[in-house]
Structure formats: structure tokens, C-alpha cells
C-alpha positions in Angstrom: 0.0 0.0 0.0 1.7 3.5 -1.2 0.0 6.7 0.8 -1.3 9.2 -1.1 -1.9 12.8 -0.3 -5.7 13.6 -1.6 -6.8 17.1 -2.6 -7.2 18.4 0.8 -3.7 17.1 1.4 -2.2 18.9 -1.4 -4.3 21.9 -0.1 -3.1 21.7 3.1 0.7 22.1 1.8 0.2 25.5 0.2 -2.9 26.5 2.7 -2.1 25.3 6.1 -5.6 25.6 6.9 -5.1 22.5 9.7 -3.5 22.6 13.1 -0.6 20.2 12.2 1.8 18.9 14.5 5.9 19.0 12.8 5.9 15.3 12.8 1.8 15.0 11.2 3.3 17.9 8.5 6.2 15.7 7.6 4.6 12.9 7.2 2.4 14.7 5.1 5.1 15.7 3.2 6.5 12.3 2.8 3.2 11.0 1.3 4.1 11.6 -1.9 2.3 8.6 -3.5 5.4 6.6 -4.2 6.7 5.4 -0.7 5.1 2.0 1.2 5.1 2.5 5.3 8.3 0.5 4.9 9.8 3.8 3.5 8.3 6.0 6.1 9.2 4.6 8.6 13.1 4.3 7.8 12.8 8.0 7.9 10.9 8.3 10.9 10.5 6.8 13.9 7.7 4.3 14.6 5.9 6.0 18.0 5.8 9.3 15.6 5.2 8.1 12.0 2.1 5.6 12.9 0.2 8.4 14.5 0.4 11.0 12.3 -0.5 8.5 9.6 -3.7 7.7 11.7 -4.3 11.4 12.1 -3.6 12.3 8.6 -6.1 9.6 7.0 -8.8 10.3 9.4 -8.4 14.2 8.3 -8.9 13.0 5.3 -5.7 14.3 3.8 -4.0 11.1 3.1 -5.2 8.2 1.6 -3.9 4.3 1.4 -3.6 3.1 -2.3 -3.0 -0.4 -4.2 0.3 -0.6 -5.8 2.6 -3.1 -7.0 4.2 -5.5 -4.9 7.3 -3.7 -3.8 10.1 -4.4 -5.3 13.4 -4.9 -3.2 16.3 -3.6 -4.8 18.6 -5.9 -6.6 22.2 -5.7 -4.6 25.3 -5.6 -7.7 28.5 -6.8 -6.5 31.2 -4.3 -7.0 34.5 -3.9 -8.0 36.5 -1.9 -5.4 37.1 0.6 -7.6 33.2 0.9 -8.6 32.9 1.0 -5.1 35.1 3.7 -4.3 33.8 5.9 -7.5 30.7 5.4 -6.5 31.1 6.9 -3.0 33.0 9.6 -4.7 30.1 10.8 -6.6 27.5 10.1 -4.0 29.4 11.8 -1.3 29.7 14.9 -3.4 26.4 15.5 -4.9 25.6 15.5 -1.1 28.2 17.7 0.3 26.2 19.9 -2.0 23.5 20.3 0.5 26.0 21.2 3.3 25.9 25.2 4.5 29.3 26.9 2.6 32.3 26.3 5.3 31.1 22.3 5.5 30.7 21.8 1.7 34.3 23.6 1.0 35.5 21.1 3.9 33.4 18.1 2.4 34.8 18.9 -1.3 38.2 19.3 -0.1 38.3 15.5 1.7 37.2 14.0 -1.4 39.3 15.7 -3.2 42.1 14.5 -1.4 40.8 11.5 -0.5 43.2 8.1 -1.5 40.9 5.1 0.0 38.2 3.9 1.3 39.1 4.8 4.7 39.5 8.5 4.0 36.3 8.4 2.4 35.1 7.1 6.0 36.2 10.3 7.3 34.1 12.6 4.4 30.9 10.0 5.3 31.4 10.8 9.1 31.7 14.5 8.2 28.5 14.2 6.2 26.5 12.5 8.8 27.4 15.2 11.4 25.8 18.1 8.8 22.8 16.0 7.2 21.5 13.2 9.2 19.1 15.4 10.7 16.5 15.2 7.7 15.1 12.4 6.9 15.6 11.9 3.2 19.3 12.6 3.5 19.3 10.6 6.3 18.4 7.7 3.4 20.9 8.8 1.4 23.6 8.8 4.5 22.4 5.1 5.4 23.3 4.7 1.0 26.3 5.9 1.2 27.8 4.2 4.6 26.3 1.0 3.1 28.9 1.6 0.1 31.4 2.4 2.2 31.4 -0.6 4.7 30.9 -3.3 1.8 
């Protein structure tokens, strides 16, 4: 089941005509139509997410729809170097979402970067900054998964 956001839902973005709590807003937010609960709640935690789901569908602003069985992600076995490119590239379109001083400081330790273990360091540097939002903290957990292959 995917949860949708229904007209009043998409209202309620621009209007904010309802009394949301921060956790009942993102949640909102999240329903975008393309995530399963499995999704949401990797980016939130249960005792918040499960409520404001309850809330948000009894509102009426968010609605449970049929999809396709979800599909896990097939895991490719790579080479170390694919591996260590493939942090490279992850690690900086992310350091792009860093305030100025950490992104110069993020660029820089890739930059310099040699192995896998210096690329640690830029992960650990990127957690610190980002892991507070949940859709980079999915992209954090994607990138230390690469890292510690």
C-alpha cells in the first residue's frame, strides 16, 4: 500500500488551513504517493510516524492506495574501484546540501581522498551536517552501506 496525499492534502501544503503537529506535516510531506510504510518509517520513527499517519487519514488528507508488490532492490556486487567511485560521486552531490564552510570542507576530503578509509572520514563528516533530515538521512544510510561493503 503506497499513501497518497488527496486534494485536501495537497491543499493543506500550500494553505495550512489544519493545526498540524511537525511530525503530522512531515509525514504529510513524505506521502508523496510513491513510498510503502516501509519507507516512512526508515525516515521516521515508529511512535511518531504511525500516528500521524492515523491522524492524517482520518483528516482525510492522506489516503492508502493499491500498488505493485514492492520491489526490493537488486544488490550488484562491485568492483572496489566501482565501489570507491561510486562513493565519490554520491558523497559529493551531497556535500552539495552542506551550509558553505562544511561543503568547501566536504569537497576538499574528497578531493584529497586516497581510499576507502579516507572516504570514511568525508561519510562521518556528512553524517554530522545532514543526518538530521530524513531523506538525507536515506541517502547517509546509502552511502555508509557503500562504504562498509
Amino acid at each position: 500500500m503506497l499513501y497518497v496525499k488527496t486534494d485536501a492534502g495537497r491543499g493543506e501544503m500550500q494553505g495550512r488551513a489544519h493545526p498540524l503537529t511537525p511530525s503530522q506535516r512531515q509525514v504529510l510531506i513524505l506521502c508523496d504517493g510513491e513510498r510503502h510504510l516501509e519507507d516512512l518509517l526508515d525516515m521516521m520513527p515508529v511512535h511518531s510516524c504511525k500516528p500521524a499517519l492515523d491522524h492524517l487519514i482520518a483528516a482525510g488528507l492522506v489516503v492508502l492506495r493499491d500498488a505493485a508488490e514492492k520491489v526490493k532492490p537488486v544488490e550488484v556486487e562491485l568492483s572496489e574501484s566501482d565501489r570507491y567511485r561510486a562513493v565519490v560521486e554520491l558523497a559529493t552531490s551531497m556535500a552539495a546540501d552542506l551550509g558553505f564552510t562544511a561543503r568547501i570542507k566536504a569537497q576538499l576530503q574528497i578531493e584529497k581522498a586516497q581510499s576507502m578509509q579516507d572516504l570514511t572520514d568525508v561519510v562521518d563528516l556528512l553524517c554530522k551536517h545532514l543526518k538530521a533530515t530524513p531523506l538525507m538521512a536515506l541517502r547517509l544510510n546509502k552511502l555508509k552501506q557503500l562504504v562498509h561493503a
